[in-house]
MIPAKOL-727381 format. One record per residue (C-alpha): residue number from 1; x, y, z. Coordinates in pm, whole numbers, plus 50000, padded with zeros to 5 digits. Example, Ala and Ser with C-alpha at 12.3 -4.5 7.8 and 13.67 -1.06 7.14 Angstrom:
BEGIN
   n    xx    yy    zz
   1 51230 49550 50780
   2 51367 49894 50714
This chain:
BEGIN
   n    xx    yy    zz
   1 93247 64441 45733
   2 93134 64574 45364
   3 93335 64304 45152
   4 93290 64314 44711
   5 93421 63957 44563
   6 93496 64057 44160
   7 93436 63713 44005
   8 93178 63470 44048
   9 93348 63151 43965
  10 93452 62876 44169
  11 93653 63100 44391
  12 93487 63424 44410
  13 93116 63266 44514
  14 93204 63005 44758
  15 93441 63343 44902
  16 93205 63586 44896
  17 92885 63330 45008
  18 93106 63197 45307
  19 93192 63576 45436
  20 92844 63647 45386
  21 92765 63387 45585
  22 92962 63444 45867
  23 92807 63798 45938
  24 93005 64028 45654
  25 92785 64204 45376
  26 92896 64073 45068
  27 92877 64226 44657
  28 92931 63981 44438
  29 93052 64162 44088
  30 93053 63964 43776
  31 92972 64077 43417
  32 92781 63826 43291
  33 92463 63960 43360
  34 92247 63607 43303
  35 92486 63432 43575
  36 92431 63813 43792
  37 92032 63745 43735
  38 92074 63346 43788
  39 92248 63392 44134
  40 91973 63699 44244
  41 91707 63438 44210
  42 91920 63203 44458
  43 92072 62977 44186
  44 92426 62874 44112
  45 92636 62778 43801
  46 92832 62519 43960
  47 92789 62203 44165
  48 92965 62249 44490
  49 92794 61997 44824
  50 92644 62259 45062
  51 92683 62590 44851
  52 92330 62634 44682
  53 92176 62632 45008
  54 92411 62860 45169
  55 92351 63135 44859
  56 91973 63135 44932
  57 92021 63113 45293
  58 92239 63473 45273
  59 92052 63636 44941
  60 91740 63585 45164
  61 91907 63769 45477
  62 92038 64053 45272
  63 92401 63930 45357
  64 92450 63851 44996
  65 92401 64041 44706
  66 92495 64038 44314
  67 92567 64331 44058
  68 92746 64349 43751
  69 92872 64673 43832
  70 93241 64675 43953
  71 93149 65051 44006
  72 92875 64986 44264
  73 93089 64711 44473
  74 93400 64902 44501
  75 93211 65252 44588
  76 93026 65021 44868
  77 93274 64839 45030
  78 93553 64869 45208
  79 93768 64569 45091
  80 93751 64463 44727
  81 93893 64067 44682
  82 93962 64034 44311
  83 93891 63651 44217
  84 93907 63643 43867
  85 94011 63348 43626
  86 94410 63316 43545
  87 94396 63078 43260
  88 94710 62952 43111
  89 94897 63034 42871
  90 95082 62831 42559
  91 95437 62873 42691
  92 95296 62743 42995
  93 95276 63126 43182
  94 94959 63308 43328
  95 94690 63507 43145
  96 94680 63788 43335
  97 94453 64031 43145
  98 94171 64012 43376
  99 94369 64072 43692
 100 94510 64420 43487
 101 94153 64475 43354
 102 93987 64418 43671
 103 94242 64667 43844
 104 94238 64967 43587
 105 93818 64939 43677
 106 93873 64978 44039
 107 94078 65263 43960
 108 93847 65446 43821
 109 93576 65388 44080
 110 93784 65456 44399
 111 93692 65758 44597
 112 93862 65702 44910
 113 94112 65386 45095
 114 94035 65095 44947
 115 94199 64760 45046
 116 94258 64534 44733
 117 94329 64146 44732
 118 94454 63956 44516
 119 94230 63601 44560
 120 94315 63468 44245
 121 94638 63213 44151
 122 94890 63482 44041
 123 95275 63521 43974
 124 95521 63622 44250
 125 95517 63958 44173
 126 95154 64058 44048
 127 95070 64263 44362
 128 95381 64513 44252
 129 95193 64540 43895
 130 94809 64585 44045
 131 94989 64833 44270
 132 95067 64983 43966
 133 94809 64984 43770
 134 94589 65082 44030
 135 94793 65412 44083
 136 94864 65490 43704
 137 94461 65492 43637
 138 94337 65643 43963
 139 94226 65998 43873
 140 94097 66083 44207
 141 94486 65980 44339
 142 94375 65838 44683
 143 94565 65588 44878
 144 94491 65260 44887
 145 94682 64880 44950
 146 94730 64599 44751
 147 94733 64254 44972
 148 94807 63900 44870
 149 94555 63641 44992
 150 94572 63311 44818
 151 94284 63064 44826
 152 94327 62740 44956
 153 93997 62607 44820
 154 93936 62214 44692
 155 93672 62184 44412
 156 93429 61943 44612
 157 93530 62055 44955
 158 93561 62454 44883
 159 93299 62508 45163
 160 93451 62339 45430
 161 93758 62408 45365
 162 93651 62767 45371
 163 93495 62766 45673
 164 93739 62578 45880
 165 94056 62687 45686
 166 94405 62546 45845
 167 94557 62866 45810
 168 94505 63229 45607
 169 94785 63356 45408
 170 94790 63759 45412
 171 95096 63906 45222
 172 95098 64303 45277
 173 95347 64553 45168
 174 95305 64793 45500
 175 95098 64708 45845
 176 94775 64938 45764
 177 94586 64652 45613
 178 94656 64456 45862
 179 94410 64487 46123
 180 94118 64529 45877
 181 94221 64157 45716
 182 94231 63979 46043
 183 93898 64130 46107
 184 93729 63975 45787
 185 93867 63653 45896
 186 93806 63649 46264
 187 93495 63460 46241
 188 93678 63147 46104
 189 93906 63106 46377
 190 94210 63027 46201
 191 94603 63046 46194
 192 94674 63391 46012
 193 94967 63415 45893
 194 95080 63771 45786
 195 95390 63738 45531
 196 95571 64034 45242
 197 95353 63954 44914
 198 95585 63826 44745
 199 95581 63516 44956
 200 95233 63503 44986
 201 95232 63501 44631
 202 95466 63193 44623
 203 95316 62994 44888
 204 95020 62907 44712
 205 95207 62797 44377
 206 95455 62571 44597
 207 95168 62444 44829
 208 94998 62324 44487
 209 95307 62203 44293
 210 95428 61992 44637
 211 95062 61781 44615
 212 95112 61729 44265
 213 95472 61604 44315
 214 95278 61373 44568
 215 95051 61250 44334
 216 95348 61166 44092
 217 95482 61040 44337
 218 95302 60776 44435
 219 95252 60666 44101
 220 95549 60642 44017
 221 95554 60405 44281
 222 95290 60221 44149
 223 95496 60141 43877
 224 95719 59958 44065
 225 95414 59791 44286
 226 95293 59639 43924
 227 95623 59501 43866
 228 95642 59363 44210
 229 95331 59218 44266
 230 95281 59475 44566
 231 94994 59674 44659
 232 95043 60069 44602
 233 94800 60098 44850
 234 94925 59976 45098
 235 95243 60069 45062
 236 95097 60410 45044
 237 94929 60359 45391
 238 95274 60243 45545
 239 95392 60597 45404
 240 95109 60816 45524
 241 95156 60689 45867
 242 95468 60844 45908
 243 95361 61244 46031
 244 95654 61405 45842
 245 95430 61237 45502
 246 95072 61209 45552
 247 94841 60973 45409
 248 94615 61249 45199
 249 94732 61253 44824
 250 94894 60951 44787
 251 94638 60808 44612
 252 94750 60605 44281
 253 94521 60630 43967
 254 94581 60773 43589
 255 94674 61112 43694
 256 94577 61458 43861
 257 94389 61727 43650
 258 94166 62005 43675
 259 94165 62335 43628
 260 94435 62402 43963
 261 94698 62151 43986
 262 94824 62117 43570
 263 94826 62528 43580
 264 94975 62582 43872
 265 95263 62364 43797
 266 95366 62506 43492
 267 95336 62837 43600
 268 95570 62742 43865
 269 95810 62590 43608
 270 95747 62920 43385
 271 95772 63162 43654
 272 96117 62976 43820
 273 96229 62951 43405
 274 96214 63343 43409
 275 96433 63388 43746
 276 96687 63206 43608
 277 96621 62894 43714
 278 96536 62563 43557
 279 96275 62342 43806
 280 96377 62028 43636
 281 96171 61805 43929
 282 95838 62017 43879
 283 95888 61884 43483
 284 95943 61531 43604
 285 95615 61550 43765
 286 95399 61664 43450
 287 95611 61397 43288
 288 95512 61138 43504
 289 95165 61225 43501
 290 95102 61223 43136
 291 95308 60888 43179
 292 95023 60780 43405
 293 94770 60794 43133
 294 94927 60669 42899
 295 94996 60334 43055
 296 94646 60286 43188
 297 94575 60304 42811
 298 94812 60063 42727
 299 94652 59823 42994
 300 94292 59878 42836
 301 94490 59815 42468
 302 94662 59509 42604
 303 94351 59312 42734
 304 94145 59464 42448
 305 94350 59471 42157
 306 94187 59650 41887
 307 93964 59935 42044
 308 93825 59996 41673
 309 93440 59928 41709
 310 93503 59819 42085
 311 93200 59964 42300
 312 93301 60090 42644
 313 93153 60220 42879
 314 93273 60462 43169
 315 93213 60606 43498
 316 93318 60961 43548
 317 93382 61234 43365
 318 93470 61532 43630
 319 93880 61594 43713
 320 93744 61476 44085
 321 93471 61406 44258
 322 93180 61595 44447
 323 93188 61859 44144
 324 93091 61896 43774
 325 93427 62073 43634
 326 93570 61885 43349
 327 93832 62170 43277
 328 94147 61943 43224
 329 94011 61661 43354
 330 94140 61292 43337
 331 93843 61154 43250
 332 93762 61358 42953
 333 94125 61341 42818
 334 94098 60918 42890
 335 93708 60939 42683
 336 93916 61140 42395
 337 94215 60878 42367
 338 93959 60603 42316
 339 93744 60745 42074
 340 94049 60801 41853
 341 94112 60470 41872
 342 93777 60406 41747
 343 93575 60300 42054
 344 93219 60402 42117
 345 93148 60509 42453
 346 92848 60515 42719
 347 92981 60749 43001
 348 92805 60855 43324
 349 92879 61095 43571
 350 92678 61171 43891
 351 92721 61575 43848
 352 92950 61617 43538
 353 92756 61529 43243
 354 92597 61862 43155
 355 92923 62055 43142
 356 93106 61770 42920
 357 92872 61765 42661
 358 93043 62056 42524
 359 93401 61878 42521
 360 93278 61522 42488
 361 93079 61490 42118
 362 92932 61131 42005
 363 92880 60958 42314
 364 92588 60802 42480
 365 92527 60990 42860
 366 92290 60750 43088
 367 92153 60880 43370
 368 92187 60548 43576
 369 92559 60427 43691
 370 92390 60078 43684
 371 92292 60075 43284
 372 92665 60191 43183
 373 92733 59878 43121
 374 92481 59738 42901
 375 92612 59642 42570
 376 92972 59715 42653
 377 93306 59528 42594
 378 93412 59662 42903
 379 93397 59896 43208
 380 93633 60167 43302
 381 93654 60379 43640
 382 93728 60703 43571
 383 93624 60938 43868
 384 93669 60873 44229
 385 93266 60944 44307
 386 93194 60720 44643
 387 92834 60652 44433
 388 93034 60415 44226
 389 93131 60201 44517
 390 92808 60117 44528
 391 92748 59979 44150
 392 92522 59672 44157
 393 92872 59502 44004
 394 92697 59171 43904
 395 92445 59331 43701
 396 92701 59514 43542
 397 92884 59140 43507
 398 92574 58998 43306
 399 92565 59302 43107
 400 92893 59326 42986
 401 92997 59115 42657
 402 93313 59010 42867
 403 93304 59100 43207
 404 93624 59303 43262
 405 93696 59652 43469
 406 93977 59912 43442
 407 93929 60106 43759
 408 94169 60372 43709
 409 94092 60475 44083
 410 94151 60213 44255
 411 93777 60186 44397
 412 93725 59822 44459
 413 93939 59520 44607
 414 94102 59315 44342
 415 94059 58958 44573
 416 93692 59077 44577
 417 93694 59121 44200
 418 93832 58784 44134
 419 93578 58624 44310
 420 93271 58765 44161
 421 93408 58644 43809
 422 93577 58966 43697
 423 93876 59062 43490
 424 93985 59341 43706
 425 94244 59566 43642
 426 94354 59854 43837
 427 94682 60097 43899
 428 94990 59948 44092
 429 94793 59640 44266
């Protein structure tokens, strides 16, 4: 099929490089015309394991192409997958200028049926206003549908999860689209489910807000683990052994970020606020998450005391690992609470440092996880990255003034820890 992703970001490339590479011809539109020229040449703005290859593999072939004209990819395809950003807003709402602007363009290209998509994280009831929009700036007045299809991509593991999705949500306001959507997703062998829009719409900000309640979840229940001398992990392996649960996010630490999960939730409280009704538990979990950091602070105060002139140094910097976004990320906001306390830092991340320089001012990067430590007070784990399971941890010992760890991830065993002559600290064990 003739496919047009508008939006190059996270979303919109890994979309429009895995359709490509499943046999679709694919227009990438995006109107930043150095990123257009930077992906032409078979490079890519963002770190995500397998996708670089995958974009040369495809521009090569002629599968995959890049423009910043919305004009050209909506007069050459036959579906047109908006996957533009949604940032948030103050009152905790969604920016949705360049979902409207985006639509009132493909208005004014159309010349025939088109088939629109929402891709992006919207509102229950955006696909009424691009419906809109779309027919209020239309001069030529042809007939087209709007269709809800919400990504259910993780930074890290967008590829994969891509290609060998558990299930495609299509919400569609009459059957026409229909048969055209389950043919641009045949390839991948999935569920499709085929829902009104409005609960497409909603299924993607209650999938997200239900794995952040998880996250709280659990550590909240760390809480209790500290106070018990338990082991949150293992508790939460007891718990993820039950089906009805699962074991995957129940992982205790200082807290989920990014640029998905802290959105999506209060969009969710925002958009529930304006229907009349108040999602008090969706606030408990953003209260218990900025809880989360704050008391991993408190145990780095605690066993430091004054931070004032304290060096530290830390590993990780991205909201997760296998990618370089620091939008909203833990790690950043931890870096930020120590330096107003007055600590200097040496950080390292395996993929995120380029991209934090321009949040994270008056620090020392090092390129090697093993030299963090030099000259520090102390070590803190930051990021989940596997690489750091690996640190050469009695080098780091002999390098630190004292040797003590805050692994805010829960990487290494605290027995383990003990032995090799470490203050270890870590979240609900």
């Amino acid at each position: 099929m003739k496919l047009t992703i508008i939006g190059t970001g996270y979303v919109g490339l890994v979309t429009g490089t895995c359709f490509a590479e499943v046999g679709h011809t694919v227009i990438c539109v995006d109107n930043d015309e150095a990123k257009v020229k930077m992906l032409q040449g078979g490079g890519i703005p963002i770190y995500e394991p397998g996708l670089e290859e995958m974009v040369k593999r495809n521009v090569s072939a002629g599968r995959l192409n890049f423009t910043s004209s919305t004009a050209e990819g909506v007069q050459k395809s036959d579906v047109i997958f908006i996957a533009v950003p949604t940032p948030p807003l103050p009152d905790g709402g969604v920016d949705l200028s360049f979902i409207e602007r985006v639509a009132r363009d493909i208005a004014g290209a159309m010349t025939g049926y088109k088939i629109v998509v929402d891709k992006s994280t919207v509102p229950v009831k955006t696909g009424e206003k691009v419906a809109e929009t779309i027919k209020r700036y239309c001069k030529a007045r042809v007939e087209f549908d709007v269709v809800s299809n919400p990504e259910f991509l993780r930074e890290g593991f967008a590829v994969d999860d891509l290609m060998k999705p558990d299930r495609v949500v299509i919400g569609v306001g009459s059957q026409r689209p229909v048969a055209s959507m389950k043919a641009v997703y045949e390839p991948f062998k999935a569920p499709i489910i085929v829902t009104d829009i409005n609960s497409a719409e909603l299924i993607k900000h209650a999938a997200n807000s239900f794995l952040a309640l998880k996250i709280s979840y659990i550590n909240a229940v760390s809480v209790i683990c500290e106070a018990t001398g338990a082991n949150v992990q293992e508790v939460a392996n007891g718990m993820g052994m039950d089906e009805r649960i699962g074991r995957r996010f129940l992982n205790a630490g200082i807290g989920f970020g990014g640029s998905c999960f802290p959105k999506d939730l209060s969009a969710f409280i925002a958009i529930s606020q304006s229907l009349g009704y108040n999602f008090g538990l969706l606030k408990e979990v953003q209260k218990i998450n900025a809880q989360q950091m704050e008391r991993f602070l408190k145990k780095i105060t605690d066993t430091l005391w004054v931070l004032k002139d304290k060096k530290i140094g830390v590993l990780g910097l991205a909201f997760k690992q296998n990618t370089d976004d620091v939008r909203m990320s833990p790690a950043i906001e931890l870096c930020q609470r120590l330096q107003k306390e007055g600590a200097s830092l040496r950080v390292h991340d395996p993929k995120g440092m380029d991209k934090a320089k321009s949040l994270l001012k008056n620090v020392e990067y090092v390129e090697d996880m093993n030299a963090v430590a030099e000259g520090c007070d102390a070590l803190v784990v930051a990021t989940e990255w596997d690489e750091f399971k690996k640190l050469d941890l009695e080098r780091a010992r002999k390098a630190l003034t004292h040797p003590i760890m805050f692994d805010g991830r829960n990487l290494f065993d605290p027995e383990e820890m003990e032995k090799l002559g470490w203050i270890y600290k870590s979240v609900g064990r």
